[in-house]
C-alpha positions in Angstrom: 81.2 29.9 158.9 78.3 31.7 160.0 79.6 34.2 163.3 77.5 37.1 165.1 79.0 40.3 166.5 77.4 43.2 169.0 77.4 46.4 167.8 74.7 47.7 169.8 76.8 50.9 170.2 77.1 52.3 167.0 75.1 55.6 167.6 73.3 55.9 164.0 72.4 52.6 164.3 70.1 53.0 167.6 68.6 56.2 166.8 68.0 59.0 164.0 67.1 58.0 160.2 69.0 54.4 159.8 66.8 53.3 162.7 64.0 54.4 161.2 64.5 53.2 157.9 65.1 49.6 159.6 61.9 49.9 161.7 59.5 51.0 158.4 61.1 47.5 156.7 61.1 45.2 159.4 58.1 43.1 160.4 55.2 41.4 158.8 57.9 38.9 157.3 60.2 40.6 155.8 64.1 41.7 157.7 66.3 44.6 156.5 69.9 44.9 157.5 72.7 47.6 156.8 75.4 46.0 155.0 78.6 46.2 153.6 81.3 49.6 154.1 79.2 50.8 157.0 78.8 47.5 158.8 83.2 47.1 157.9 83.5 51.1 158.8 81.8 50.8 162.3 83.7 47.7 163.5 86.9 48.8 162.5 85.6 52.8 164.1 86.2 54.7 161.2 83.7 57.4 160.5 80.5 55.7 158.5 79.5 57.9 155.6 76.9 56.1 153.1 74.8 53.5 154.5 72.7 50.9 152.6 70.3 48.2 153.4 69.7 45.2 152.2 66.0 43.5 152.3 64.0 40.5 152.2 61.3 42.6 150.9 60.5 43.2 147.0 60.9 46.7 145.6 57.4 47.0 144.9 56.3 46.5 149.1 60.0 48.5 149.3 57.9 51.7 147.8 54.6 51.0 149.6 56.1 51.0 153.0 57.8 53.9 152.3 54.7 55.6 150.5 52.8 55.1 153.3 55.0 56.8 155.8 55.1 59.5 153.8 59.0 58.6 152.9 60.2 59.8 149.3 61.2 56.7 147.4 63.3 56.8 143.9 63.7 53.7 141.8 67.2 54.0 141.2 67.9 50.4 140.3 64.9 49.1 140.0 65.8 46.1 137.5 68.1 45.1 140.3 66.4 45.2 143.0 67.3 49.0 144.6 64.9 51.7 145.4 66.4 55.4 147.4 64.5 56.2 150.2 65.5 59.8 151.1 64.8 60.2 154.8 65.7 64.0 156.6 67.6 64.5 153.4 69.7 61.1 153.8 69.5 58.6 150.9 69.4 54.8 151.7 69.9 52.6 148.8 67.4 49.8 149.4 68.2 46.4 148.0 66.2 43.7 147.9 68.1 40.0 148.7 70.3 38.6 145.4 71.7 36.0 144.1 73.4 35.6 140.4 71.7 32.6 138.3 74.4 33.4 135.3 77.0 35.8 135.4 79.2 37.2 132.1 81.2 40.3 133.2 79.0 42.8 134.8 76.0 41.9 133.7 75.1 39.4 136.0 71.4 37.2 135.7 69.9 38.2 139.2 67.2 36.9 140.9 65.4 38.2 143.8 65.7 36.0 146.9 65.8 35.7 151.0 68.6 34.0 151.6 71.4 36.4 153.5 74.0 34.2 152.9 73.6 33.7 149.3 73.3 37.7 148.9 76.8 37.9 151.6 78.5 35.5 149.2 77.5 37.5 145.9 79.7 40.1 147.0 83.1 40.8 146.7 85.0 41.1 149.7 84.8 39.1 153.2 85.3 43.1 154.8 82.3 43.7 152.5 79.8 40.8 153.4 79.1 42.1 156.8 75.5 42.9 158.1 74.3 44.4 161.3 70.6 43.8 162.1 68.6 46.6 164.1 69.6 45.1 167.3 72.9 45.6 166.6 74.0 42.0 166.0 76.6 41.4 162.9 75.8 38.5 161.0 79.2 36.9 159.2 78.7 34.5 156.5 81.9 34.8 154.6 84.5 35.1 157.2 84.7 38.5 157.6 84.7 39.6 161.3 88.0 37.4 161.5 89.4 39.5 158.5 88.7 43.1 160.1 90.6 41.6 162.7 93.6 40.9 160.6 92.7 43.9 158.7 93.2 41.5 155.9 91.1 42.2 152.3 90.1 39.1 150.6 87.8 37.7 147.9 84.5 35.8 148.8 84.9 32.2 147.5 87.4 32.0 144.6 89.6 35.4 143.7 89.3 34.3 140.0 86.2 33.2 139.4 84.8 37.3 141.6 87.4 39.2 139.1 85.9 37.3 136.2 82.6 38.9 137.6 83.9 42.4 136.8 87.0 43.3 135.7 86.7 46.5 138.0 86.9 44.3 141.5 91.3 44.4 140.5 91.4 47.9 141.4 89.1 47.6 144.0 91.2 44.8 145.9 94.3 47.6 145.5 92.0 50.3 146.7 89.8 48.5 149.7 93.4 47.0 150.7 95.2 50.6 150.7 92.0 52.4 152.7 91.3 49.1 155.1 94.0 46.7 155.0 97.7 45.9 156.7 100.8 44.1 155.4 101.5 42.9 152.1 97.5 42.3 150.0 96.7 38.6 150.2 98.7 36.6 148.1 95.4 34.6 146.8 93.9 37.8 145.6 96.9 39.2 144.7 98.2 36.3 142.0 94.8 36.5 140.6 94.7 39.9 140.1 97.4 39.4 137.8 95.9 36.8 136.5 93.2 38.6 135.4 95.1 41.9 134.3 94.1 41.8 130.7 90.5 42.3 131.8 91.1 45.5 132.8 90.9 46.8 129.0 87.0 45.9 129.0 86.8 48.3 131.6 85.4 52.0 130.6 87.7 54.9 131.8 85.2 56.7 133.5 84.9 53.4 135.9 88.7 53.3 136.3 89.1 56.9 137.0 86.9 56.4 140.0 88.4 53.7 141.5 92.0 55.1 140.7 91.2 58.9 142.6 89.8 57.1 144.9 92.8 54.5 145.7 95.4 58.3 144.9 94.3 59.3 148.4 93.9 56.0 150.7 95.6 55.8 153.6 98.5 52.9 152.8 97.8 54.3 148.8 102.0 53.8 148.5 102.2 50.2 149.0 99.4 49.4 147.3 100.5 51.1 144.0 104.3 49.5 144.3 102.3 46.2 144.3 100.4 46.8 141.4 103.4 48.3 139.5 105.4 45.0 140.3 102.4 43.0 139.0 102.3 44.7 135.7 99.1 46.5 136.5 99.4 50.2 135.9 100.7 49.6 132.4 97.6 48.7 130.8 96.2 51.5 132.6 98.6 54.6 132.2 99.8 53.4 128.9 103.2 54.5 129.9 106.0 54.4 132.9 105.0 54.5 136.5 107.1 56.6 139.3 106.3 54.7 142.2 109.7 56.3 144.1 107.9 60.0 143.3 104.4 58.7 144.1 105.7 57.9 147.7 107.9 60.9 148.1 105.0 63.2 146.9 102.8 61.5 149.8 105.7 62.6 152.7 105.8 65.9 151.0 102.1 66.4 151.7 102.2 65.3 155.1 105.1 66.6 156.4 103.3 70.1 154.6 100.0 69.7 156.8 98.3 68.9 153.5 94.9 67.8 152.3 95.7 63.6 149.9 95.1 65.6 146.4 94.1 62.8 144.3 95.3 64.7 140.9 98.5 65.7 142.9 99.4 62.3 143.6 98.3 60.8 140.1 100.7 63.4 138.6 103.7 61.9 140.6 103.0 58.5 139.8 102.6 58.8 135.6 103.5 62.0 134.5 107.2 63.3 134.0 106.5 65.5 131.2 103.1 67.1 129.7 102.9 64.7 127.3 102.6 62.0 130.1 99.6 64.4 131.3 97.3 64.1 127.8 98.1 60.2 127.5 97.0 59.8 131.4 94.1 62.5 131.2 92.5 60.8 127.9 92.9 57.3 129.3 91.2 58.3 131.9 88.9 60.5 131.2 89.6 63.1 133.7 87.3 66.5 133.7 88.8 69.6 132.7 89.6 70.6 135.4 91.6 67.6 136.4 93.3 67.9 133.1 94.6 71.2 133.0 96.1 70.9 136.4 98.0 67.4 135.7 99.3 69.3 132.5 100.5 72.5 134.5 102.1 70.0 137.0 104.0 68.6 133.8 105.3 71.7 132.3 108.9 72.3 133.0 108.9 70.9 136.5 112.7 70.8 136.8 113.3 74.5 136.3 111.7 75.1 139.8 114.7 72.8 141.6 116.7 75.0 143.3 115.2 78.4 142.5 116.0 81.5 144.9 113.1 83.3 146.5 112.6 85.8 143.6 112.5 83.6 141.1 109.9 81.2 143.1 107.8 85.2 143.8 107.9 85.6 139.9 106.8 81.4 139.3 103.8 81.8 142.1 102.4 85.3 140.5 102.7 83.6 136.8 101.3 80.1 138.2 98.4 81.3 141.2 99.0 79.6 144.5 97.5 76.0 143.4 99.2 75.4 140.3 102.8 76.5 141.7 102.3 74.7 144.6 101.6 71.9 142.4 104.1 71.9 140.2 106.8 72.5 143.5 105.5 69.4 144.8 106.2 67.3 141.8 109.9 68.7 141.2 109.9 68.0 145.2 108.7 64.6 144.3 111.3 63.5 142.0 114.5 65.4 143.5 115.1 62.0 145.2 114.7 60.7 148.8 118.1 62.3 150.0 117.9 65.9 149.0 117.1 68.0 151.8 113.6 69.2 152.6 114.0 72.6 154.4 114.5 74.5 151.3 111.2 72.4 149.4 109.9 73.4 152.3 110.5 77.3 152.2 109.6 77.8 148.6 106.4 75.9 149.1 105.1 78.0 151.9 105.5 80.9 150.1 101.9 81.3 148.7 101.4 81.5 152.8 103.7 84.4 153.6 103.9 86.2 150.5 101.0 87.4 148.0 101.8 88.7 145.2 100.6 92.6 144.3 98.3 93.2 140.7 100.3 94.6 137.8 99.6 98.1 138.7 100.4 99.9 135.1 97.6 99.7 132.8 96.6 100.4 129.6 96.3 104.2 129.8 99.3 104.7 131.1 100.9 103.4 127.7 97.9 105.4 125.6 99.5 108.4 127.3 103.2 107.2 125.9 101.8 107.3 122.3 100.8 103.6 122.0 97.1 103.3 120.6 94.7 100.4 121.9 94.9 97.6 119.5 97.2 94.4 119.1 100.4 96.6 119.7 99.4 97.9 123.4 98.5 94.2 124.4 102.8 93.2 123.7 103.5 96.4 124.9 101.7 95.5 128.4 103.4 92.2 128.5 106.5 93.3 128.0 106.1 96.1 130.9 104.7 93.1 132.8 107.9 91.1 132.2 110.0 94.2 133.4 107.9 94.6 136.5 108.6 91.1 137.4 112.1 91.2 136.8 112.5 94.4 139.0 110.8 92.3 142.0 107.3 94.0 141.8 108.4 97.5 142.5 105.4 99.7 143.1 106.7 102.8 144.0 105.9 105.8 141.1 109.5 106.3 140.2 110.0 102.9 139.5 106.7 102.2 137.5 107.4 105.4 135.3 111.3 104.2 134.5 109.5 100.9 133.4 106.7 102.1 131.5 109.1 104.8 129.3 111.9 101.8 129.0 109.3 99.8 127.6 107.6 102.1 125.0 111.1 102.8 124.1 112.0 99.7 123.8 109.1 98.8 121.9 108.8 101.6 119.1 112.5 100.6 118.7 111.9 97.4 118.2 108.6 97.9 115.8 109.8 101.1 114.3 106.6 103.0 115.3 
């Protein structure tokens, strides 16, 4: 199966740190390649971002090249064969040539070894087994320049017996598929991943979360989430109901706005209808804060923003800040059904763009002045002048801010019986 490639051209590859780190590793017996997503990004000319090397070398003569060059070295993975050399402030992971003796989950029995196909066929996709030596010359042991062809994602060697290997590899094939591949997944890997589905409760939820943002923002991310939904996939990792019709509409709504893929965006169209759907998702998956409190905000009360004028969407975006309305727009957007009409979804959610809204300009001495001392009283009074000023459509002319300010004390000591 073995095939060989030119890819003399790729520019990092010829020149700069990645040649360098393949010149300090090569010779005096020992080979180093790049391998895997760089090798599969540069034939298929997508931009390369990480690259790692595999070796015939053992981490120990790894760090003593590198030493001697005056190369900073980290043993990352040293129990496993990788060492970090950090060259012009670029890390390479360095990994010495594998091959699993025993495998239970992921914690695979690995020896060190020199054979390159036995390390290609460790991996886990044919797309993924690629090398390139220094020359520029890809070396395919697994089949996998004819599957960049197809742009076709498949297991290396049996799809069961990989997913057995770790459990994680299911959303990978959903993921790698979305970013890299065309058509319907491969049915082989496909029937296997359902297969295999109940392994993906062994999995921790940081290691889903990864994999999950990750497939939120690939490129065919739509399809690939309607096939796992119709293999009974994202129940055992939601925990609930997934919107696959949203999901996609959320994903025209971005483009058709110029957007940025947001990963939590598109994670709150596909589970959450409600904000309890938010805590469920956000625990299972062990999102940050951050991530937590916006899928919640996206949650609360989406529906009221369907078919709000333009000074009730002002009033929303000055409550909400321009992230979280826009947000929460999108997903009401996302759920209003294919055949309601975009112009107006459109309008309200360009409004952070041609409107900001003005700072409550009455503060607290203006109420001191009105007989109201600081204290819990002054705070409700200020919210309720707030809630006037909002109501009035932001007026900030004197006259206006003075009728609000006595209306509200008024109001207020009427109320309270001050």
């Amino acid at each position: 199966m073995s095939q060989v490639r030119g890819l003399s051209d790729a520019p990092w590859l010829r020149s700069g740190p990645t040649a360098g780190v393949l010149a300090l590793l090569n010779g005096n017996g020992e080979e180093a390649r790049v391998v895997g997503g760089a090798v599969r990004n540069a034939l298929l000319k997508i931009p390369v971002a990480d690259i790692d090397i595999a070796t015939t070398a053992l981490p120990a003569e790894v760090i003593r090249r590198a030493t001697a060059a005056g190369i900073k070295s980290v043993p990352t993975g040293i129990d496993h064969g990788t060492v970090t050399l950090v060259v012009d402030a670029q890390p390479f992971e360095v990994t010495t040539l594998r091959e699993d003796t025993e495998t239970f989950g992921r914690k695979a029995t690995v020896a060190f070894g020199r054979d390159w196909v036995r390390d290609a066929e460790r991996r886990d996709f044919t797309i993924n087994g690629l090398s390139v030596d220094a020359e520029g010359v890809v070396h395919d042991h697994v089949g996998g320049l004819d599957d960049i062809a197809a742009r076709r994602v498949r297991f290396i060697g049996d799809s069961g017996a990989r997913i057995a290997e770790d459990y994680l590899r299911i959303l990978r094939f959903f993921r790698i598929h979305a970013a890299y591949g065309s058509g319907e997944p491969d049915r082989a890997g496909y029937l296997a991943c359902i297969v295999g589905r109940a392994g993906l409760a062994t999995l921790s939820a940081e290691r889903i979360r990864m994999e999950m943002l990750k497939l939120m923002v690939a490129e065919a991310a739509a399809g690939a989430v309607t096939a796992m939904a119709d293999g009974g996939l994202l129940l055992p990792i939601f925990g609930g109901v997934a919107y696959t019709g949203p999901f996609a509409a959320m994903i025209t709504a971005e483009r058709m706005l110029g957007l940025a893929p947001d990963p939590v965006r598109r994670l709150g169209a596909l589970a959450v209808a409600v904000t309890e759907d938010a805590r469920r998702v956000a625990i299972r998956l062990r999102l940050s804060n951050a991530e937590t409190k916006a899928l919640d905000s996206m949650g609360h009360r989406w529906w009221r923003l369907a078919g709000m004028d333009e000074a009730t969407a002002r009033r929303r975006l000055y409550r909400l800040g321009a992230d979280r309305y826009r947000d929460r727009l999108m997903l009401a957007w996302a759920r209003a059904g294919a055949d309601s009409d975009p112009a107006p979804w459109r309008a309200l959610a360009a409004l952070p763009e041609r409107w900001s809204a003005p700072k409550f300009p009455l503060k607290a001495g203006d109420f001191n002045a009105r007989g109201i001392a600081d204290g819990p009283a002054l705070g409700r009074v200020l919210k309720l002048a707030e809630d006037a000023w909002l109501a009035a459509d932001f007026p900030l002319d004197e006259i206006a801010l003075k009728t609000i300010a006595d209306q509200t004390v008024s109001r207020f000591t009427r109320d309270h019986r001050l």
